[in-house]
N, CA, C and O atoms as CSV, one atom per row, in Angstrom:
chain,resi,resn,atom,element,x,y,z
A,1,UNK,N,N,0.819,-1.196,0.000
A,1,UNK,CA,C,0.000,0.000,0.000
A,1,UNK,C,C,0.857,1.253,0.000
A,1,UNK,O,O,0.538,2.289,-0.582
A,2,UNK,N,N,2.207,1.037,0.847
A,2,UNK,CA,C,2.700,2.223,0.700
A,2,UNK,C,C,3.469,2.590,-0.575
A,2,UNK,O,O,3.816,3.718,-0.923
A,3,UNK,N,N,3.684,1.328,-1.256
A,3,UNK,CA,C,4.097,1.531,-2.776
A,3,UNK,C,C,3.149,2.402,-3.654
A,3,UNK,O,O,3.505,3.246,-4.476
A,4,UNK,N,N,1.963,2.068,-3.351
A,4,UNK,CA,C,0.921,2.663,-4.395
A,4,UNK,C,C,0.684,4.262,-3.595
A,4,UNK,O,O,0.290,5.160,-4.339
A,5,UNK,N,N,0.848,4.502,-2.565
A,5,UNK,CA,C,0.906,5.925,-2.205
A,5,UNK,C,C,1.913,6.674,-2.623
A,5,UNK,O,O,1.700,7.826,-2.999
A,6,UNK,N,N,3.022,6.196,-2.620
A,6,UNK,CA,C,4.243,6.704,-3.746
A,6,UNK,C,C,4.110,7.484,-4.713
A,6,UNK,O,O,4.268,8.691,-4.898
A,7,UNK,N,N,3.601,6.073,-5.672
A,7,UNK,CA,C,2.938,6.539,-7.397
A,7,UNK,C,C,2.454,7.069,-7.567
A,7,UNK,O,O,2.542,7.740,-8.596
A,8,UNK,N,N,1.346,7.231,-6.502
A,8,UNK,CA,C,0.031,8.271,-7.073
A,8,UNK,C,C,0.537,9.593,-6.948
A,8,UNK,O,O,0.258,10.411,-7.824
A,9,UNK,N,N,1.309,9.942,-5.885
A,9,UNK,CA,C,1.956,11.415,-5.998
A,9,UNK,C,C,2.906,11.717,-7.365
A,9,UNK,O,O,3.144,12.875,-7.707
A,10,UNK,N,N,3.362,10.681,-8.023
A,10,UNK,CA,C,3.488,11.048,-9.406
A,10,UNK,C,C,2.739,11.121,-10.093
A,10,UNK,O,O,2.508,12.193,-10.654
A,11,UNK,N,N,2.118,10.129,-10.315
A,11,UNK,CA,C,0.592,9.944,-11.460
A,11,UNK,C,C,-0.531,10.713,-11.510
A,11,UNK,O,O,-1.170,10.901,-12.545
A,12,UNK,N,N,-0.848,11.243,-10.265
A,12,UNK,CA,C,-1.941,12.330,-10.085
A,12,UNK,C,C,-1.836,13.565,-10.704
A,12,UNK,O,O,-2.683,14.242,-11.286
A,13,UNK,N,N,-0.699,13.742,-10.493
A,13,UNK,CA,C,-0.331,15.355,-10.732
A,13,UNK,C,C,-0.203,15.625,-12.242
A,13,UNK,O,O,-0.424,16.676,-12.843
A,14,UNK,N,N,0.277,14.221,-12.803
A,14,UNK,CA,C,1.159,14.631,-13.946
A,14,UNK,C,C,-0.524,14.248,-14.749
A,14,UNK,O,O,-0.963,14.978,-15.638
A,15,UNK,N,N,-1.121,13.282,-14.354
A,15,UNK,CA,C,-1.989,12.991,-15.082
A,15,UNK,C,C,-3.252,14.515,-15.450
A,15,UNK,O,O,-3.867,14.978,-16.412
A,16,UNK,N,N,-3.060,14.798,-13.950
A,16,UNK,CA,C,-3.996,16.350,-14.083
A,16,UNK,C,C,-3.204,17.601,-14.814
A,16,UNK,O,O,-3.898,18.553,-15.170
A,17,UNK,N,N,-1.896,17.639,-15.035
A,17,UNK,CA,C,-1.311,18.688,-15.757
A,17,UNK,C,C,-1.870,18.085,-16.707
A,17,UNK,O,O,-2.812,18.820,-17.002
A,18,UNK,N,N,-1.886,17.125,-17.439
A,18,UNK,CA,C,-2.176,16.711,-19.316
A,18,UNK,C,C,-3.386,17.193,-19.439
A,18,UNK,O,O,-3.728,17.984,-20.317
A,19,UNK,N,N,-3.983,16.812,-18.705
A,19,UNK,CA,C,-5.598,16.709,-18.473
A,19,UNK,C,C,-6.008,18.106,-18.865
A,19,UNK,O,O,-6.696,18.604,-19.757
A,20,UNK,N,N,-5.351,18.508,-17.902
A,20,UNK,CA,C,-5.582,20.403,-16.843
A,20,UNK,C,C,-5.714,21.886,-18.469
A,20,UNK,O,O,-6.362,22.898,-18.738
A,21,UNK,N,N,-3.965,20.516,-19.426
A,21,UNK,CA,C,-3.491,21.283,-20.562
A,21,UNK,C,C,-4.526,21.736,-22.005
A,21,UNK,O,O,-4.878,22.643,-22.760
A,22,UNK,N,N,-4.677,19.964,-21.568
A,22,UNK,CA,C,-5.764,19.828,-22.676
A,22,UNK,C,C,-6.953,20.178,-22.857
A,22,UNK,O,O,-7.497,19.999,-23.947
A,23,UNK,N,N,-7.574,20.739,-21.824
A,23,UNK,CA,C,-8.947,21.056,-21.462
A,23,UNK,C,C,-9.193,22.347,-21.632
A,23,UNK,O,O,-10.203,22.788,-22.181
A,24,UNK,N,N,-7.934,23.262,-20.992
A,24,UNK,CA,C,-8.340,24.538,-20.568
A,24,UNK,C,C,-6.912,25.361,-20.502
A,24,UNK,O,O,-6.699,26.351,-19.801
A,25,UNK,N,N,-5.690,24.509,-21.684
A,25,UNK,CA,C,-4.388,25.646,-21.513
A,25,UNK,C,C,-3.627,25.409,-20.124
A,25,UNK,O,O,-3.585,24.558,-19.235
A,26,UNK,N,N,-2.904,26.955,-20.520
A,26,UNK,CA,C,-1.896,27.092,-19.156
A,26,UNK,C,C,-2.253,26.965,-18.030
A,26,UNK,O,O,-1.687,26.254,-17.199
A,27,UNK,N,N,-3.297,27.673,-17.833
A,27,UNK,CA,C,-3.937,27.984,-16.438
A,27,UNK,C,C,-5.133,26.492,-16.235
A,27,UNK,O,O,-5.674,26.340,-15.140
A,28,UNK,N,N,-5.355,25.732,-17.126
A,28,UNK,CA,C,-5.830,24.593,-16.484
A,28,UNK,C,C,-5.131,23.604,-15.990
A,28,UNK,O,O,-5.556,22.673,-15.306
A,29,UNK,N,N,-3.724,23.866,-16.444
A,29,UNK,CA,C,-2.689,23.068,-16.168
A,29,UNK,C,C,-1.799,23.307,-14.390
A,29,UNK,O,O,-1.454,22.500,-13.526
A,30,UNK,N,N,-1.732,24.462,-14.478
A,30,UNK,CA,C,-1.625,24.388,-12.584
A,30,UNK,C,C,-2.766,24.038,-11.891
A,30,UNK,O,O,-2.614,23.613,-10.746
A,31,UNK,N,N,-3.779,24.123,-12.310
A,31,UNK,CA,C,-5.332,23.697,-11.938
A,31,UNK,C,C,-5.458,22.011,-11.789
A,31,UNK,O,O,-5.934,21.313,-10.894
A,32,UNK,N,N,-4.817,21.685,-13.068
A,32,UNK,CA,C,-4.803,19.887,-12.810
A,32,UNK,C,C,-3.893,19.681,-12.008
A,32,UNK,O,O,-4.252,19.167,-10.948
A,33,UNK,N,N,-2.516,19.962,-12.164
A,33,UNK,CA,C,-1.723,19.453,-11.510
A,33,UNK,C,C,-1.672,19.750,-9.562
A,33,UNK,O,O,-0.983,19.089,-8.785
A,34,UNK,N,N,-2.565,20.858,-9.194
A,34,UNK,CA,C,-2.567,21.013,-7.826
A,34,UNK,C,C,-3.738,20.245,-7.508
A,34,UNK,O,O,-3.767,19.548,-6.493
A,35,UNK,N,N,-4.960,20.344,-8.512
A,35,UNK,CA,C,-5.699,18.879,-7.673
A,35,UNK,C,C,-5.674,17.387,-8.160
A,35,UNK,O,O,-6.589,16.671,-7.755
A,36,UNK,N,N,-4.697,16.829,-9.008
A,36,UNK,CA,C,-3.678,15.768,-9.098
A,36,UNK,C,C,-3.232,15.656,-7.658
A,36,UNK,O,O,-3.539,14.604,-7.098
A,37,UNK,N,N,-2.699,16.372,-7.103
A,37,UNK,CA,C,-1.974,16.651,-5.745
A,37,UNK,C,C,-2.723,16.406,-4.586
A,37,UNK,O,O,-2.339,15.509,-3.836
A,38,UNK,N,N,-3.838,17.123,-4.284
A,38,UNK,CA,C,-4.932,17.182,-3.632
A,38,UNK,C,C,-5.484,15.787,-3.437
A,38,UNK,O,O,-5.596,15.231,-2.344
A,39,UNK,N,N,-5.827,15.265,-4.650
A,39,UNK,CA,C,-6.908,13.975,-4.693
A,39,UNK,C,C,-5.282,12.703,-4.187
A,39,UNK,O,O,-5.618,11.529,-4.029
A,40,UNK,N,N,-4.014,12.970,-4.023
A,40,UNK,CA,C,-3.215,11.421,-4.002
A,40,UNK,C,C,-3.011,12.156,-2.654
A,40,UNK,O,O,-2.230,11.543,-1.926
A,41,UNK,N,N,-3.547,13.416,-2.070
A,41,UNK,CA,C,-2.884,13.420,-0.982
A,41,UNK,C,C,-3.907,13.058,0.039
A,41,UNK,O,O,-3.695,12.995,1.250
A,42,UNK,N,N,-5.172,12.800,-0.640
A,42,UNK,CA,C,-6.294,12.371,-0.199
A,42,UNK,C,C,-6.731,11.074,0.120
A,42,UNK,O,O,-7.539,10.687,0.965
A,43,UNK,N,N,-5.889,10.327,-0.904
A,43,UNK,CA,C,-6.343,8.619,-1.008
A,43,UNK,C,C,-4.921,8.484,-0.135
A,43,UNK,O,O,-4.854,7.545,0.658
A,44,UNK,N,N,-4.171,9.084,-0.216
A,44,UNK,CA,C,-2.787,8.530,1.000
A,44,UNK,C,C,-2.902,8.882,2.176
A,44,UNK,O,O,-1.980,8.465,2.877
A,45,UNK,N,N,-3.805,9.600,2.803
A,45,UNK,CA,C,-4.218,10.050,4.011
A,45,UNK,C,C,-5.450,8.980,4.675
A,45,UNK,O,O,-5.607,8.735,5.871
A,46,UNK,N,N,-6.320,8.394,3.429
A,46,UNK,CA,C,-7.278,7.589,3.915
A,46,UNK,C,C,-6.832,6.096,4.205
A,46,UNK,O,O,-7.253,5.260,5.004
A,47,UNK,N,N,-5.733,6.071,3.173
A,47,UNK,CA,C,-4.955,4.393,3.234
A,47,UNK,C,C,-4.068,4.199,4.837
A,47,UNK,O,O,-3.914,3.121,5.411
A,48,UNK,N,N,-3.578,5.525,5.315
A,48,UNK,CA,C,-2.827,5.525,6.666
A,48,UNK,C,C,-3.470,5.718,7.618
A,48,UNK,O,O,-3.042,5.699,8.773
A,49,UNK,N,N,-4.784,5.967,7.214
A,49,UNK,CA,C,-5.728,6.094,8.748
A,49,UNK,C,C,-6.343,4.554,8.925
A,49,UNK,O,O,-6.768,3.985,9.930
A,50,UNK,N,N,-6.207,4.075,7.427
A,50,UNK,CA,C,-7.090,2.595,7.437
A,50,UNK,C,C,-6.161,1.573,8.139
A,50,UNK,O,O,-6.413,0.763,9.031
A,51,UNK,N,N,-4.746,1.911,7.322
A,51,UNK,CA,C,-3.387,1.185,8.074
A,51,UNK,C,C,-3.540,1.164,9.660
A,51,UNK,O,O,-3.683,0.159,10.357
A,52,UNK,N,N,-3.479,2.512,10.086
A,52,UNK,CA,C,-3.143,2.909,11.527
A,52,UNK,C,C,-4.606,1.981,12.467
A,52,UNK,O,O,-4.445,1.428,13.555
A,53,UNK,N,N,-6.056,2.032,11.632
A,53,UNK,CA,C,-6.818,1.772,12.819
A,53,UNK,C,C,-6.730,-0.160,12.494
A,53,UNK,O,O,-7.084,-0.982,13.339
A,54,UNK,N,N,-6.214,-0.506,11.175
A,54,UNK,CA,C,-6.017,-1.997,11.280
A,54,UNK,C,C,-4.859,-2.274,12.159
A,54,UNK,O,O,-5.119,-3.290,12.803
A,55,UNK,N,N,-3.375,-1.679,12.544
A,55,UNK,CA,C,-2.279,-2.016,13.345
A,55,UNK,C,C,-2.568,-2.219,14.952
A,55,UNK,O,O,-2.010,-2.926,15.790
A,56,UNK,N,N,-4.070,-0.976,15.057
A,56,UNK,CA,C,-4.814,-0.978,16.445
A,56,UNK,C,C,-5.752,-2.530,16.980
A,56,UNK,O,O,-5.994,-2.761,18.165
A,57,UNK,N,N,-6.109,-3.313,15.998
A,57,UNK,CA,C,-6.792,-4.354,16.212
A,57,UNK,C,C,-5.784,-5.666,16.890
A,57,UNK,O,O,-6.289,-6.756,17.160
């Protein structure tokens, strides 16, 4: 799991700059790439709370 929290902080971002580029230019492109950022910093925050309350059992 912590492998795939890794990646996604690459893959998110870069995937939302293409995205961000293609949609809407320059300015959609810091737009993808900060919530690229947002959303892996989101699923890696939910995977370590899931970790932390399974290590508690």
């Amino acid at each position: 799991m912590a492998a795939l929290g890794c990646l996604l902080f690459l893959i998110l971002p870069i995937l939302g700059l293409v995205l961000g580029g293609w949609l809407a230019g320059p300015d959609g492109m810091i737009w993808g790439a900060g919530g690229g950022f947002a959303i892996a910093l989101g699923i890696t925050g939910v995977m370590f709370h899931a970790l932390k309350r399974a290590r508690q059992r």
